[in-house]
MISELUM-237964 format. One record per residue: chain; x, y, z of N, C-alpha, C in turn; residue number from 1; residue in one letter. Coordinates in steps of 0.001 Angstrom, whole numbers. Last residue first. Layout:
<tikols>
<tikol 'A',<X,Y,Z>,<X,Y,Z>,<X,Y,Z>,NUM,'a'>
...
</tikols>
This chain:
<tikols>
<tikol 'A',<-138034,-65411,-30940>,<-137390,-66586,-31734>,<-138766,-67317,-32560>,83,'x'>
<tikol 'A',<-137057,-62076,-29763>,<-137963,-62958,-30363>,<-137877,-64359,-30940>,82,'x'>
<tikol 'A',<-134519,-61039,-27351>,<-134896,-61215,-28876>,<-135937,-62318,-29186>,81,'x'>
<tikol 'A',<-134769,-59877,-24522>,<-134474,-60755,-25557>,<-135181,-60505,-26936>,80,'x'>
<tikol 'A',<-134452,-56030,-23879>,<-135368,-57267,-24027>,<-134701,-58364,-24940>,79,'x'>
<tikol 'A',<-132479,-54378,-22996>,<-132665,-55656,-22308>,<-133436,-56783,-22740>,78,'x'>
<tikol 'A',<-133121,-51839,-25329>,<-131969,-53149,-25008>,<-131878,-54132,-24741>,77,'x'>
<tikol 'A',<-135221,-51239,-23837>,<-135331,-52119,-25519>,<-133828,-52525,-25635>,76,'x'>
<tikol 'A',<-134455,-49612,-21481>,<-135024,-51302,-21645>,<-135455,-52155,-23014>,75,'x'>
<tikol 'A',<-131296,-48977,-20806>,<-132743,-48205,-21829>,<-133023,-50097,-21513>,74,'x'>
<tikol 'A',<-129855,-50023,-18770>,<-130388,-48129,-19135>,<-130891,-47776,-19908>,73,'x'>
<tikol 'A',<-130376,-51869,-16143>,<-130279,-51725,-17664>,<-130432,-50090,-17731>,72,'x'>
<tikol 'A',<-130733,-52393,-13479>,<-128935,-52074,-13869>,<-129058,-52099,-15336>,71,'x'>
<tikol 'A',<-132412,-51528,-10822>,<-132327,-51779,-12322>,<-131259,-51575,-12972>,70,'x'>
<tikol 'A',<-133221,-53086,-7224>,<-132032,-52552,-8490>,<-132300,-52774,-10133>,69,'x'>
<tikol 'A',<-135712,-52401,-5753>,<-135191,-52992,-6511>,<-134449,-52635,-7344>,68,'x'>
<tikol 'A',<-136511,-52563,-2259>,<-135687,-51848,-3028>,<-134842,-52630,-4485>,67,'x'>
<tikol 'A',<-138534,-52916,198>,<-138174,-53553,-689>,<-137576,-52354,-1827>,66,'x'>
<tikol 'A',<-138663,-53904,3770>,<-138583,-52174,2973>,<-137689,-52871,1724>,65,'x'>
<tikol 'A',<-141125,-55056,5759>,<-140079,-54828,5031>,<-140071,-54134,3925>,64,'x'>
<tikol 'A',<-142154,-55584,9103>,<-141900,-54723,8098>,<-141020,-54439,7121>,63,'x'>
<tikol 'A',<-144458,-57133,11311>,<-143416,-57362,10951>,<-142964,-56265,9902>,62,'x'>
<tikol 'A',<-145461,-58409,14618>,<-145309,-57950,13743>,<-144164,-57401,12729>,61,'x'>
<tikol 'A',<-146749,-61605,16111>,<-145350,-60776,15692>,<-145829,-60112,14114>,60,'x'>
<tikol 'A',<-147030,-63279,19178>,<-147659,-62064,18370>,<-146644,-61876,17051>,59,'x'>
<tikol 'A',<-147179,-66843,19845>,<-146796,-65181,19932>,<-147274,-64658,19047>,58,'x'>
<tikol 'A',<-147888,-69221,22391>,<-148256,-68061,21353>,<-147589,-67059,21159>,57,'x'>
<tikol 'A',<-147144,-72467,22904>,<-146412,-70648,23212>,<-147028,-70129,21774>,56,'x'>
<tikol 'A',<-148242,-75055,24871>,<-148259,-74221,23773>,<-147650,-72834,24494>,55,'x'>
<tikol 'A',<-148006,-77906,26850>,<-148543,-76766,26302>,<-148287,-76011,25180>,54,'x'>
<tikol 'A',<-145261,-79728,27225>,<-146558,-79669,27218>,<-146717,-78282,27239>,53,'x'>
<tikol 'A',<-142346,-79254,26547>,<-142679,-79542,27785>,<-144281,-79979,28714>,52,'x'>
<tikol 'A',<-142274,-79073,24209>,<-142108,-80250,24172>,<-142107,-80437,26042>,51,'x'>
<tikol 'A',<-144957,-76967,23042>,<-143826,-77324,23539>,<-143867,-78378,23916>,50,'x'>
<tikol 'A',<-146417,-75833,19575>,<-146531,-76761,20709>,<-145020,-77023,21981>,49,'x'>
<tikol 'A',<-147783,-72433,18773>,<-146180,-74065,18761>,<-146563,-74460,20084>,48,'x'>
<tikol 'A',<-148214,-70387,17049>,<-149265,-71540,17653>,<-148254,-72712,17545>,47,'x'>
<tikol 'A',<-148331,-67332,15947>,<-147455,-68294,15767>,<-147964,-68842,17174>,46,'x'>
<tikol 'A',<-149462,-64660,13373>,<-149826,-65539,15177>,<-149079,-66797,14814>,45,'x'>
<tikol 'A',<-148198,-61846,12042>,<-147777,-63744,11860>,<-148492,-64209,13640>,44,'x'>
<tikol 'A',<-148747,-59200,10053>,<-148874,-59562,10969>,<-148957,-61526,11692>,43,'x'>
<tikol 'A',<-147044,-56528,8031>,<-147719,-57763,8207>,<-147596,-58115,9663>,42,'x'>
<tikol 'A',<-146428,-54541,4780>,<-146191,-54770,6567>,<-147146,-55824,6991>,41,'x'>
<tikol 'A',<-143715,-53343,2688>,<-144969,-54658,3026>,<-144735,-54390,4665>,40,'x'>
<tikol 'A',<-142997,-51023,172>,<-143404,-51253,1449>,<-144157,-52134,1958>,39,'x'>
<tikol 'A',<-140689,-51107,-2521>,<-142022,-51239,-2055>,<-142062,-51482,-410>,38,'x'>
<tikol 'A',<-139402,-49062,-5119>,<-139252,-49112,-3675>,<-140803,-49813,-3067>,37,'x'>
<tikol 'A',<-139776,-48916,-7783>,<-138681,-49637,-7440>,<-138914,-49757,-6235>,36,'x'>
<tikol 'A',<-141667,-47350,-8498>,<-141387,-47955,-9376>,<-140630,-48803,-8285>,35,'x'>
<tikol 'A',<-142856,-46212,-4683>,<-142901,-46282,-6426>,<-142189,-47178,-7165>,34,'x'>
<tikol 'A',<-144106,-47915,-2909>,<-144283,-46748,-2540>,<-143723,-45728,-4056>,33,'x'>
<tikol 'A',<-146766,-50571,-2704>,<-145956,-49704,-3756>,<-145645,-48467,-3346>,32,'x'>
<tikol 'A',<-147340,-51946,-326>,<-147719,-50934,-708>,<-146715,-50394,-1798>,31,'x'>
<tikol 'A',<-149201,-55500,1221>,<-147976,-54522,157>,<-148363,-52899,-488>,30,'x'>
<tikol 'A',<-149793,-56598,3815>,<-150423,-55844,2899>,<-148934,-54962,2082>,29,'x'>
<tikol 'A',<-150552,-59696,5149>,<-149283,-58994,4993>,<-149976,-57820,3728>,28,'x'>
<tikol 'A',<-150893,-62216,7538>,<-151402,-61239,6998>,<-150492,-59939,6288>,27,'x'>
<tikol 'A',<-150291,-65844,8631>,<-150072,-64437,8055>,<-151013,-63059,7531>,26,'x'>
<tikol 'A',<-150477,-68042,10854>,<-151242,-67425,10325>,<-151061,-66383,9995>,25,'x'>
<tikol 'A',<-149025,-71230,11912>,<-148548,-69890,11924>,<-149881,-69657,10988>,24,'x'>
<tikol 'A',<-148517,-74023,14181>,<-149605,-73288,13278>,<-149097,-72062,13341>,23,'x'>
<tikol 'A',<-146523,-77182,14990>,<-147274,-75521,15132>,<-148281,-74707,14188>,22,'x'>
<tikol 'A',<-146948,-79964,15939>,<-145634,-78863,16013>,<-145834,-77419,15585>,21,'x'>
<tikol 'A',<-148391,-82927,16670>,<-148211,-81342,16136>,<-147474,-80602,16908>,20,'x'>
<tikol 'A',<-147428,-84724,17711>,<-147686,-85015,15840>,<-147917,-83523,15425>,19,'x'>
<tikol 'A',<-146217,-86326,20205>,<-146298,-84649,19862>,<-146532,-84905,18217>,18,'x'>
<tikol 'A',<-145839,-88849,20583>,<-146818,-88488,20822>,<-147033,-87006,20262>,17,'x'>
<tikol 'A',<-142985,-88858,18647>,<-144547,-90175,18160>,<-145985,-89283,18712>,16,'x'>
<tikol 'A',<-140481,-88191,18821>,<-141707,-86988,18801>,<-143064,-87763,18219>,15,'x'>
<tikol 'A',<-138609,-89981,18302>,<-139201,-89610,19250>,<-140361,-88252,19334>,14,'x'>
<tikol 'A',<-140480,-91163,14965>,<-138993,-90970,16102>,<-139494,-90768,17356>,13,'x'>
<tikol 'A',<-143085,-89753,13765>,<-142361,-90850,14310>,<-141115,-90556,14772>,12,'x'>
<tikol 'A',<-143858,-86943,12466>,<-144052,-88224,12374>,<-143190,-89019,12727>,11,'x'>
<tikol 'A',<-145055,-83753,13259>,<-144247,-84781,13109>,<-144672,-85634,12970>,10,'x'>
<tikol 'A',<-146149,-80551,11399>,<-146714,-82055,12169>,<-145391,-82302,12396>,9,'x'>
<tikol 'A',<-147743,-77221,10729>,<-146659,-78415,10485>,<-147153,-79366,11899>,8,'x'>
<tikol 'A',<-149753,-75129,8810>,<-149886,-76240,9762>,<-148776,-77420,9384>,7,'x'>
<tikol 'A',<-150136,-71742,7420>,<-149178,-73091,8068>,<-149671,-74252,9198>,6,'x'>
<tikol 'A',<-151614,-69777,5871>,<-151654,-70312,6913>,<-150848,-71712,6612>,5,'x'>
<tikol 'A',<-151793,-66514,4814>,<-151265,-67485,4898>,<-151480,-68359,5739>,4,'x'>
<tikol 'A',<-152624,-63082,1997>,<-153064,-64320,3686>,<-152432,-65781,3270>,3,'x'>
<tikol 'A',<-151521,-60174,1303>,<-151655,-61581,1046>,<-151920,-62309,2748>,2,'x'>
<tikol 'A',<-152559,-57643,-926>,<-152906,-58293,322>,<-152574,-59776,192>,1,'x'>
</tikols>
């Protein structure tokens, strides 16, 4: 399980009065589906300010399908050597 939260700003130029620029808030649960293949799914509220005044919320969910390549074929091979 992982939780996140973002708070970005500006500072000076033309964006003096707008100092905030958005807030995102994650939620994301990982599932081992086995050795190599993992499943994360998650959920991001995204809190942005527009430069027209007000704010745009969105929803967004999300899903990624993790697949890791092992290109050794015995792993006492791979391991470095001790020093």
């Amino acid at each position: 399980l992982k939780l996140a939260e973002e708070i970005m700003g500006m500072i000076g130029g033309d964006y003096s009065k707008f100092t905030f620029d958005q807030n995102r808030i994650s939620a994301d649960l990982s599932l081992e589906l086995s050795r190599n293949i993992q499943l994360e799914l998650g959920y991001v509220y995204w809190h942005q300010a527009r430069n027209s005044g007000g704010f745009l919320d969105q929803h967004i969910f999300r899903t990624y399908l993790r697949h890791t390549l092992d290109f050794t074929k015995n792993k006492k091979k791979a391991e470095m050597p001790a020093f």
